[in-house]
Chimera marker file (.cmm) of the C-alpha trace (Angstrom):
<marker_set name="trace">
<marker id="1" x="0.000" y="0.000" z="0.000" r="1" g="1" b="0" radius="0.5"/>
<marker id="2" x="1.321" y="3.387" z="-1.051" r="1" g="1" b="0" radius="0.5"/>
<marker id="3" x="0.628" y="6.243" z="1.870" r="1" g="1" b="0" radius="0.5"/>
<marker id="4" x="2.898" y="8.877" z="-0.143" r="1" g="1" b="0" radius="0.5"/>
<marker id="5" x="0.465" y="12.164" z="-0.731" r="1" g="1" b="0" radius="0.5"/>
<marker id="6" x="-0.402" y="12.196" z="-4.926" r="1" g="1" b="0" radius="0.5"/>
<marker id="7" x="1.409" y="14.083" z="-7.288" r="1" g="1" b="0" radius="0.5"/>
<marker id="8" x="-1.902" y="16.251" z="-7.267" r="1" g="1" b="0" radius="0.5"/>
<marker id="9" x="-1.696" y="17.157" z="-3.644" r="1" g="1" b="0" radius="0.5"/>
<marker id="10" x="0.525" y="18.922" z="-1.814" r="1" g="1" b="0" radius="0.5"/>
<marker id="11" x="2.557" y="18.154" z="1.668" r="1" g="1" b="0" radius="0.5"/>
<marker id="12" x="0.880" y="20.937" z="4.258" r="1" g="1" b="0" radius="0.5"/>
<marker id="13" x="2.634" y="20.516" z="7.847" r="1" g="1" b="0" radius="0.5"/>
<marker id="14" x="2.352" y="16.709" z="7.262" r="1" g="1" b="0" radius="0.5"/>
<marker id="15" x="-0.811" y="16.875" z="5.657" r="1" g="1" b="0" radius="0.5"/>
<marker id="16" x="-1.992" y="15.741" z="2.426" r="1" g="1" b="0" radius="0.5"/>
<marker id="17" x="-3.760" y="18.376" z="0.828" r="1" g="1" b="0" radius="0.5"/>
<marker id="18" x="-5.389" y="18.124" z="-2.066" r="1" g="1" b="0" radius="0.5"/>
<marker id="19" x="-7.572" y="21.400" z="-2.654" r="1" g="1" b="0" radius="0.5"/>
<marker id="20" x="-7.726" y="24.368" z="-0.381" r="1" g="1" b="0" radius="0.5"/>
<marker id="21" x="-11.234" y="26.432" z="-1.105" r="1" g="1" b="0" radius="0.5"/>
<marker id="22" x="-10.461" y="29.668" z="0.488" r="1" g="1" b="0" radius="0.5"/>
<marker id="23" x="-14.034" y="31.298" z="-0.207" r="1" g="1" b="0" radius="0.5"/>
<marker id="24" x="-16.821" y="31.093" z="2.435" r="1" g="1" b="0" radius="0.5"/>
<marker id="25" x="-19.384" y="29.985" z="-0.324" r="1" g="1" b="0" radius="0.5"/>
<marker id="26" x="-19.662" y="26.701" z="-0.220" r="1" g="1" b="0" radius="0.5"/>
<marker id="27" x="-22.415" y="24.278" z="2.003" r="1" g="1" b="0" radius="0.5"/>
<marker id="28" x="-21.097" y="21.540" z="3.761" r="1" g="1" b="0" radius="0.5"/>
<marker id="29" x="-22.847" y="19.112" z="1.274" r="1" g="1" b="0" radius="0.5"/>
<marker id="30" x="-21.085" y="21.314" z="-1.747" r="1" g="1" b="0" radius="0.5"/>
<marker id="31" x="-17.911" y="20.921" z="0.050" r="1" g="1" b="0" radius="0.5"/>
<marker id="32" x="-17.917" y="17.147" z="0.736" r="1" g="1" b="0" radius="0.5"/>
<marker id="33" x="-18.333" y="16.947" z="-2.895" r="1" g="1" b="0" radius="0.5"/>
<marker id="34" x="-16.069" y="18.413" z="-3.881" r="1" g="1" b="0" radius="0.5"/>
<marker id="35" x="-13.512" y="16.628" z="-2.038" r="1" g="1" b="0" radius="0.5"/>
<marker id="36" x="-15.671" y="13.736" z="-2.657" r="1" g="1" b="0" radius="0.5"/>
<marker id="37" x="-14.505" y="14.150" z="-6.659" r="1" g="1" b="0" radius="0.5"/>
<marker id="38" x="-11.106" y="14.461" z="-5.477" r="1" g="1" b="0" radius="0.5"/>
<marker id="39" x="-11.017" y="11.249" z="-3.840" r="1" g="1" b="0" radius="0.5"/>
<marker id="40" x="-10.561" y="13.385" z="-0.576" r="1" g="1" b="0" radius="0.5"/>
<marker id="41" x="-12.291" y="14.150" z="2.780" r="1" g="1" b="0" radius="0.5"/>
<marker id="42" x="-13.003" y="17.786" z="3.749" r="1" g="1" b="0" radius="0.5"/>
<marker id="43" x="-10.012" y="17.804" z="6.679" r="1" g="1" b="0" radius="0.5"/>
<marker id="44" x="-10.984" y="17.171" z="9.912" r="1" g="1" b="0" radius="0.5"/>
<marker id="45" x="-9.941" y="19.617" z="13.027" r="1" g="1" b="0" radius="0.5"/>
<marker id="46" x="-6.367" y="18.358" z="13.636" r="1" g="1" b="0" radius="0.5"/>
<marker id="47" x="-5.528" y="18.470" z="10.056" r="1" g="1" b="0" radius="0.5"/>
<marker id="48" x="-7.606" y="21.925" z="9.683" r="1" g="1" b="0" radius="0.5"/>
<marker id="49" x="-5.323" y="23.294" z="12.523" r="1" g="1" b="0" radius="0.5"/>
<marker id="50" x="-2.421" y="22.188" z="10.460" r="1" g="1" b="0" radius="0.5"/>
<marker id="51" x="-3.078" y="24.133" z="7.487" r="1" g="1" b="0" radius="0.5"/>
<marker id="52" x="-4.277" y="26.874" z="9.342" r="1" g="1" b="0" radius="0.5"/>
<marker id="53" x="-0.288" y="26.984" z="11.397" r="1" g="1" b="0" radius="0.5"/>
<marker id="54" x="1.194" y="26.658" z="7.880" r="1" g="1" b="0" radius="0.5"/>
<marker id="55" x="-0.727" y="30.072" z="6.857" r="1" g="1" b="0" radius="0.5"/>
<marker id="56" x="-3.203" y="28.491" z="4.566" r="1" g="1" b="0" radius="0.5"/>
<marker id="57" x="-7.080" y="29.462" z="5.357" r="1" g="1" b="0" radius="0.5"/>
<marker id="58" x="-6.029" y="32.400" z="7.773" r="1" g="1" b="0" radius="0.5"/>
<marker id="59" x="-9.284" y="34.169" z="8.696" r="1" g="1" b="0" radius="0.5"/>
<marker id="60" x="-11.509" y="31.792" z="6.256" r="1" g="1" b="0" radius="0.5"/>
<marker id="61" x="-13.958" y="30.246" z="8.334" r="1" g="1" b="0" radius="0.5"/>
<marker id="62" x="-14.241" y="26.432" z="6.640" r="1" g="1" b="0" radius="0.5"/>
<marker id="63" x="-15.819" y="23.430" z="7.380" r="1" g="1" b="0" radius="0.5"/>
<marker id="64" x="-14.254" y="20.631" z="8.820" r="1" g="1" b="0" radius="0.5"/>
<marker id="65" x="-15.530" y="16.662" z="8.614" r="1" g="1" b="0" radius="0.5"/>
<marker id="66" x="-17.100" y="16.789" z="11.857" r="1" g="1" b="0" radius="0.5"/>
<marker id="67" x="-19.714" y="18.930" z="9.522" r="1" g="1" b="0" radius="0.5"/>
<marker id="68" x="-21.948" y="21.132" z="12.012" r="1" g="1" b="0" radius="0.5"/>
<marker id="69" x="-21.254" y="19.651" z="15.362" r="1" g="1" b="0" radius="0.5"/>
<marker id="70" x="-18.700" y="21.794" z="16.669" r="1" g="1" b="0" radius="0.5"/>
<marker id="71" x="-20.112" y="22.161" z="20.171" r="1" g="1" b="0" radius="0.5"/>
<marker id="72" x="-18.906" y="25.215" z="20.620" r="1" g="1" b="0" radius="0.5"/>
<marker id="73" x="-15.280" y="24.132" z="21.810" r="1" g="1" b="0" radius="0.5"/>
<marker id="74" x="-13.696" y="25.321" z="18.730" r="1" g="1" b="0" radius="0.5"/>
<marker id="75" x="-11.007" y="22.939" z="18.516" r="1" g="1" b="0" radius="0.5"/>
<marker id="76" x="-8.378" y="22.482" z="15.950" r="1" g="1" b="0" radius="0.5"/>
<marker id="77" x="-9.199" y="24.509" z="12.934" r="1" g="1" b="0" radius="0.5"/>
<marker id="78" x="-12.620" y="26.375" z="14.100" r="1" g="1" b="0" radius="0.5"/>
<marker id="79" x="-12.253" y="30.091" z="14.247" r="1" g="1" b="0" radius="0.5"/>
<marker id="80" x="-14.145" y="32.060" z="16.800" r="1" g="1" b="0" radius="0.5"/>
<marker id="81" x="-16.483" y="33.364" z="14.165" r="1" g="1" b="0" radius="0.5"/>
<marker id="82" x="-17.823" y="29.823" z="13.324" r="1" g="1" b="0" radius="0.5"/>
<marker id="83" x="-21.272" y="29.520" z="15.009" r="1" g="1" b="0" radius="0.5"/>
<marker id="84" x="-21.510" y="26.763" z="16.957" r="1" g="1" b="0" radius="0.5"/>
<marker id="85" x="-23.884" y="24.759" z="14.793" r="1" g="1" b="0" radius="0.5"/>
<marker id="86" x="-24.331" y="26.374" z="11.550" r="1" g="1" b="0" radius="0.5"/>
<marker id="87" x="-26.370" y="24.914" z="9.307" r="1" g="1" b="0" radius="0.5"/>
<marker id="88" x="-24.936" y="22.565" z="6.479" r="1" g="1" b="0" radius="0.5"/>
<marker id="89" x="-27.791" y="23.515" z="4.097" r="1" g="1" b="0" radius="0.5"/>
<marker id="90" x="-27.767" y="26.719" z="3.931" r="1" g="1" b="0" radius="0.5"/>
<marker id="91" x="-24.719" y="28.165" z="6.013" r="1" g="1" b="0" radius="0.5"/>
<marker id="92" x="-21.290" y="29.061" z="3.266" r="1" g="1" b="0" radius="0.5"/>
<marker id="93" x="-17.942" y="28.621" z="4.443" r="1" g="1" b="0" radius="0.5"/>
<marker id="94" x="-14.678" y="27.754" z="2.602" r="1" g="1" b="0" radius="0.5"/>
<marker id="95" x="-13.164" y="24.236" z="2.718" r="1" g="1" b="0" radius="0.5"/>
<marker id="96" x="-10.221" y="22.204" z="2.350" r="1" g="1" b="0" radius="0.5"/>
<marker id="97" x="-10.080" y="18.580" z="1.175" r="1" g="1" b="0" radius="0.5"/>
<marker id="98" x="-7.430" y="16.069" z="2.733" r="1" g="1" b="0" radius="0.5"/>
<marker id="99" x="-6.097" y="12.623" z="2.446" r="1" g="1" b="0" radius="0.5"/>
<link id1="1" id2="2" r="1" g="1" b="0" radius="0.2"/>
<link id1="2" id2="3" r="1" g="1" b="0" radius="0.2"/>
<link id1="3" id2="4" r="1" g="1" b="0" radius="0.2"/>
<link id1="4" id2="5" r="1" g="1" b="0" radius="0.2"/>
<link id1="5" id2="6" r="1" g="1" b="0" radius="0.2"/>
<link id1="6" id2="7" r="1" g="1" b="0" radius="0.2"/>
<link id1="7" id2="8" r="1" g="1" b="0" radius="0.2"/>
<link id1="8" id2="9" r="1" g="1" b="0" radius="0.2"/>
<link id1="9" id2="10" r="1" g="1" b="0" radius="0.2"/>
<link id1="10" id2="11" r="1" g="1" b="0" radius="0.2"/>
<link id1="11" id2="12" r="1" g="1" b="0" radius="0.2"/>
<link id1="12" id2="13" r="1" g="1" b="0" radius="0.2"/>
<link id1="13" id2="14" r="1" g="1" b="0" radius="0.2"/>
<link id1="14" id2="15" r="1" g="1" b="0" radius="0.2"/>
<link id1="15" id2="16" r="1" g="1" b="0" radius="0.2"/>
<link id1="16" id2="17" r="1" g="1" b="0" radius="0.2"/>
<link id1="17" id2="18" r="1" g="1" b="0" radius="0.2"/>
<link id1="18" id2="19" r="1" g="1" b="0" radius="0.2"/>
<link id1="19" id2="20" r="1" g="1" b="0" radius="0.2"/>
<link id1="20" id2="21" r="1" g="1" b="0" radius="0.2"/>
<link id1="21" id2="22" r="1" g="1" b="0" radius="0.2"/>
<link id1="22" id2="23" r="1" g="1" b="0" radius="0.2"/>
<link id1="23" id2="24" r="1" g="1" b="0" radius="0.2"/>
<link id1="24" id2="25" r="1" g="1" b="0" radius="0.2"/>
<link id1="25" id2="26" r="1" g="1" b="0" radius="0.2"/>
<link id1="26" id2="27" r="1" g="1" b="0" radius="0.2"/>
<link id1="27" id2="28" r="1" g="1" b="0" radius="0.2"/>
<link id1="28" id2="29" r="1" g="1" b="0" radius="0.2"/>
<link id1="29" id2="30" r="1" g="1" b="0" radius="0.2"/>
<link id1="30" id2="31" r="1" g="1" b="0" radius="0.2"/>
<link id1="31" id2="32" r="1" g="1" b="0" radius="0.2"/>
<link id1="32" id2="33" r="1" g="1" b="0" radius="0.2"/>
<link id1="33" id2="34" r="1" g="1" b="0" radius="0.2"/>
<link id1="34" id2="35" r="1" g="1" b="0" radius="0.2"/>
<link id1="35" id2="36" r="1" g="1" b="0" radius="0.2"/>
<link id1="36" id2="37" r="1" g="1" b="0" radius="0.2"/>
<link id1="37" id2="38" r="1" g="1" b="0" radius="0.2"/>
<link id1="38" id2="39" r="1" g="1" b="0" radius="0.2"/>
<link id1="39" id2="40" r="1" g="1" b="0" radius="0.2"/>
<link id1="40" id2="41" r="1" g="1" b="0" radius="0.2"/>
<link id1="41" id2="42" r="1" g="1" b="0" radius="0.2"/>
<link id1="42" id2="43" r="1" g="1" b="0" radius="0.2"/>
<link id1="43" id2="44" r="1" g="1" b="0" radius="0.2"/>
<link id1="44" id2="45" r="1" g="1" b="0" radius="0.2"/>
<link id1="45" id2="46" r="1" g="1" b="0" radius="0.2"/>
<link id1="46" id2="47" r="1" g="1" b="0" radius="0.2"/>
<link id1="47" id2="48" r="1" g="1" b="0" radius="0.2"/>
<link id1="48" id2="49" r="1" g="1" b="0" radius="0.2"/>
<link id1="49" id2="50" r="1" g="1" b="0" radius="0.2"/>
<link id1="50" id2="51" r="1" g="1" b="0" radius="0.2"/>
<link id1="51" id2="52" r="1" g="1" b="0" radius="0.2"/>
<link id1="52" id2="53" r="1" g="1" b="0" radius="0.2"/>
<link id1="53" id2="54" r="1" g="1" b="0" radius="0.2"/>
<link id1="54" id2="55" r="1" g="1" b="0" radius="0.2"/>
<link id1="55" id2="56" r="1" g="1" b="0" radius="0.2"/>
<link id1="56" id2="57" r="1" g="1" b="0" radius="0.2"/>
<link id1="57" id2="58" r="1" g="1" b="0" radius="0.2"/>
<link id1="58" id2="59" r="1" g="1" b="0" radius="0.2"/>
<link id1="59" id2="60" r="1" g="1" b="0" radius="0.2"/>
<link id1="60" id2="61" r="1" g="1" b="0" radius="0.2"/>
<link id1="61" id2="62" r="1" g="1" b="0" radius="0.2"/>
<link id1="62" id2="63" r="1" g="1" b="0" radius="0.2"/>
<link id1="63" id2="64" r="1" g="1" b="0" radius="0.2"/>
<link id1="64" id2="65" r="1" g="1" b="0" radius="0.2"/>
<link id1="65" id2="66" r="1" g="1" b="0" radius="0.2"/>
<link id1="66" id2="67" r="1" g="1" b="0" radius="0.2"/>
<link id1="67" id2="68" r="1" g="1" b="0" radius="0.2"/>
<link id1="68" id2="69" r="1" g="1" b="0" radius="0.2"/>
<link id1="69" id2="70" r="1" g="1" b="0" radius="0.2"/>
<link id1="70" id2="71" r="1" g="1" b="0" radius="0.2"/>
<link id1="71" id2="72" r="1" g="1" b="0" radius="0.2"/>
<link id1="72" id2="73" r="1" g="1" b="0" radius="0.2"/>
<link id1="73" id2="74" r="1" g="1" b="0" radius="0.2"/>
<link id1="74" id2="75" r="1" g="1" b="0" radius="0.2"/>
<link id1="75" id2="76" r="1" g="1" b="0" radius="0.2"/>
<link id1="76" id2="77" r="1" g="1" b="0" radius="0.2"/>
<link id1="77" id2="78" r="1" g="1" b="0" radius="0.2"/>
<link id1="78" id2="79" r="1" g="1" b="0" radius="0.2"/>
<link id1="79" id2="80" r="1" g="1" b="0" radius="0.2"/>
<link id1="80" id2="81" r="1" g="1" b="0" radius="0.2"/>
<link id1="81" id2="82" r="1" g="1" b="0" radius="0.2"/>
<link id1="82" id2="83" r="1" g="1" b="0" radius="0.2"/>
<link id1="83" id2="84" r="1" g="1" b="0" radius="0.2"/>
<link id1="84" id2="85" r="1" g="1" b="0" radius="0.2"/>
<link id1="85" id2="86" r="1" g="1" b="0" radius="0.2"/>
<link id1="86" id2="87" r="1" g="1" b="0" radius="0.2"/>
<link id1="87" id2="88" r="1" g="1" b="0" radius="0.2"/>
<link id1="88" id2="89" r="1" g="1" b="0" radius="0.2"/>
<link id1="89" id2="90" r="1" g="1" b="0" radius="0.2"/>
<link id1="90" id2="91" r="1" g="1" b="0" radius="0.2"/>
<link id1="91" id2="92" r="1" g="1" b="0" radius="0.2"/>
<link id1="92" id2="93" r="1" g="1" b="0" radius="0.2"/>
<link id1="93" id2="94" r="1" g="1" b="0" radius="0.2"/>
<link id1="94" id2="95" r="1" g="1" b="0" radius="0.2"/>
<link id1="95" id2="96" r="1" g="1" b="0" radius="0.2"/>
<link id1="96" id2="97" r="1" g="1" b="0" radius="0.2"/>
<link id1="97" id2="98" r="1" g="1" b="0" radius="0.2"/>
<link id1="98" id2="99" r="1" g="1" b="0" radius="0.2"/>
</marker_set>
């Protein structure tokens, strides 16, 4: 089995990345496809919180796998300006899809 991140991603802070979205316009649903085409997951927290220490997504508020559950805690890659539960019909945010 081959873990190595594709030719069409790139390495973030040990992080496979394979699309950063850095427009708050997308639903959660649009975003999971989107990564979904990709082959990809929208990133979860920890691997939101390493793009976000590498510079990438800095002020974007995204949405991470955990989709509208954040509780409120905002771990990992949440910004303060992410409600607590936004909506994943309707609310936009930006997104990044990892390995």
């Amino acid at each position: 089995m081959d873990n190595s991140c594709p030719s069409s991603g790139t390495v973030i802070n040990n992080v496979c990345v394979m699309d950063i979205h850095t427009t708050e316009d997308s639903s959660f649903l649009d975003a999971a496809r989107a990564c979904a085409r990709l082959g990809a997951d929208i990133c979860s927290n920890s691997q939101m919180q390493n793009i976000r220490n590498m510079g990438r997504l800095p002020g974007i508020r995204a949405w991470t796998n955990s989709g509208a559950d954040n509780d409120a805690v905002r771990v990992g890659g949440l910004l303060p300006s992410m409600p607590d539960d936004p909506n994943p019909l309707t609310d936009r945010f930006g997104y990044a899809c990892c390995l």
